[in-house]
C-alpha positions in Angstrom: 4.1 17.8 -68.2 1.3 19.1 -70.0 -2.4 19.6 -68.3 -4.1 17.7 -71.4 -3.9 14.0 -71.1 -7.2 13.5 -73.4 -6.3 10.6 -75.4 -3.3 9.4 -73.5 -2.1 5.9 -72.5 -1.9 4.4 -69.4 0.9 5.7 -67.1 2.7 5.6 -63.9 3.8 8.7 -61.2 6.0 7.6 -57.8 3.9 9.5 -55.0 5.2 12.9 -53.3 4.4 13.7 -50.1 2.4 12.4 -47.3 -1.1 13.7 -48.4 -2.6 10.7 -48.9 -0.8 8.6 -46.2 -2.0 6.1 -44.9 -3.4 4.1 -48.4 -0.5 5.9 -50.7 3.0 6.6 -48.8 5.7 8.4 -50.2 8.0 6.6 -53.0 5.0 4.4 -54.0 4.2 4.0 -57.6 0.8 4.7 -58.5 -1.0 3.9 -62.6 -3.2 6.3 -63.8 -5.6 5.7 -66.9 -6.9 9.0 -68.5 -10.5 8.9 -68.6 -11.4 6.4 -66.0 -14.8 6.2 -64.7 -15.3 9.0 -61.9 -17.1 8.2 -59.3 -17.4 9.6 -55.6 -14.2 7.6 -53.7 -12.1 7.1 -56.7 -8.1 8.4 -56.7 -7.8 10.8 -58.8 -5.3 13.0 -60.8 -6.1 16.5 -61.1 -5.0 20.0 -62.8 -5.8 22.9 -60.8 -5.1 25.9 -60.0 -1.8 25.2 -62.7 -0.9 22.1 -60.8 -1.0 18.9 -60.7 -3.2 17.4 -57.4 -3.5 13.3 -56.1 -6.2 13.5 -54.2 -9.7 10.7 -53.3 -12.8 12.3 -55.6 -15.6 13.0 -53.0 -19.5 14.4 -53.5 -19.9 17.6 -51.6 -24.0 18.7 -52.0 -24.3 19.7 -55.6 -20.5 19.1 -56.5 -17.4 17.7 -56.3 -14.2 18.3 -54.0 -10.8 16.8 -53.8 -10.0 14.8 -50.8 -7.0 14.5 -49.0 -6.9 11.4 -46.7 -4.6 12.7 -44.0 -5.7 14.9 -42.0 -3.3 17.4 -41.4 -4.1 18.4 -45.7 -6.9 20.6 -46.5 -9.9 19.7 -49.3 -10.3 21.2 -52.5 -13.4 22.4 -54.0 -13.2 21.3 -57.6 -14.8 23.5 -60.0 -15.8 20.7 -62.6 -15.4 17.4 -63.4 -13.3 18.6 -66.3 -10.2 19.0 -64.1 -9.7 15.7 -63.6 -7.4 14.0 -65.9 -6.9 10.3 -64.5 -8.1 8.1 -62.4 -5.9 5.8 -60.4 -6.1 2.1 -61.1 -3.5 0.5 -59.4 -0.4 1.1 -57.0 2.7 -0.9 -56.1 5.7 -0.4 -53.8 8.9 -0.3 -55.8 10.5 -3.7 -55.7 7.8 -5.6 -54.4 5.6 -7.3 -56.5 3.2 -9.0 -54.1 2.7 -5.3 -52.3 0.1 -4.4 -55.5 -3.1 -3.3 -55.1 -5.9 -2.3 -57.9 -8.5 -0.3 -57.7 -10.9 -1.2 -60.3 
């Protein structure tokens, strides 16, 4: 996958890992929309470091770091808003339609 998604559609990833258990569990399918509104508490896909991060998008003093809802994962500092390349707008569990949720 390619770090630029400027100008990209709308698109779906299954989650990996149990980072942000207990809102996203592993195997759920998450939409992302490239240049979504930021704002502090939004989910967020990210490229740092020459990776690709899910992580909640929180205000630390002057700037920004990448949150990790369980515990047992450490925050990122995030050097600008620039490496953010989605914002997550919705999730579902594979298989179960009623089990959506948005995030808009």
């Amino acid at each position: 996958m390619s770090s630029d998604c400027s100008g990209a559609e709308v698109f779906a990833l299954r989650v990996l890992g149990q980072s942000m258990a207990p809102e996203f569990d592993e195997g759920e399918i998450i939409v992302v929309e490239p240049g979504g509104a930021l704002r502090d508490g939004s989910f967020v896909l990210a490229w740092l470091d020459g990776e690709w991060i899910f992580r909640q998008l929180r205000r630390d003093g002057e700037g920004w770091r990448l949150h990790a809802l369980n515990p047992a994962f450490a925050s990122r500092p995030l050097p600008g808003l620039d490496a953010v390349r989605g914002v997550v707008i919705q999730k579902a569990r594979p298989g179960r339609r009623r089990a959506a949720k948005s995030y808009l």
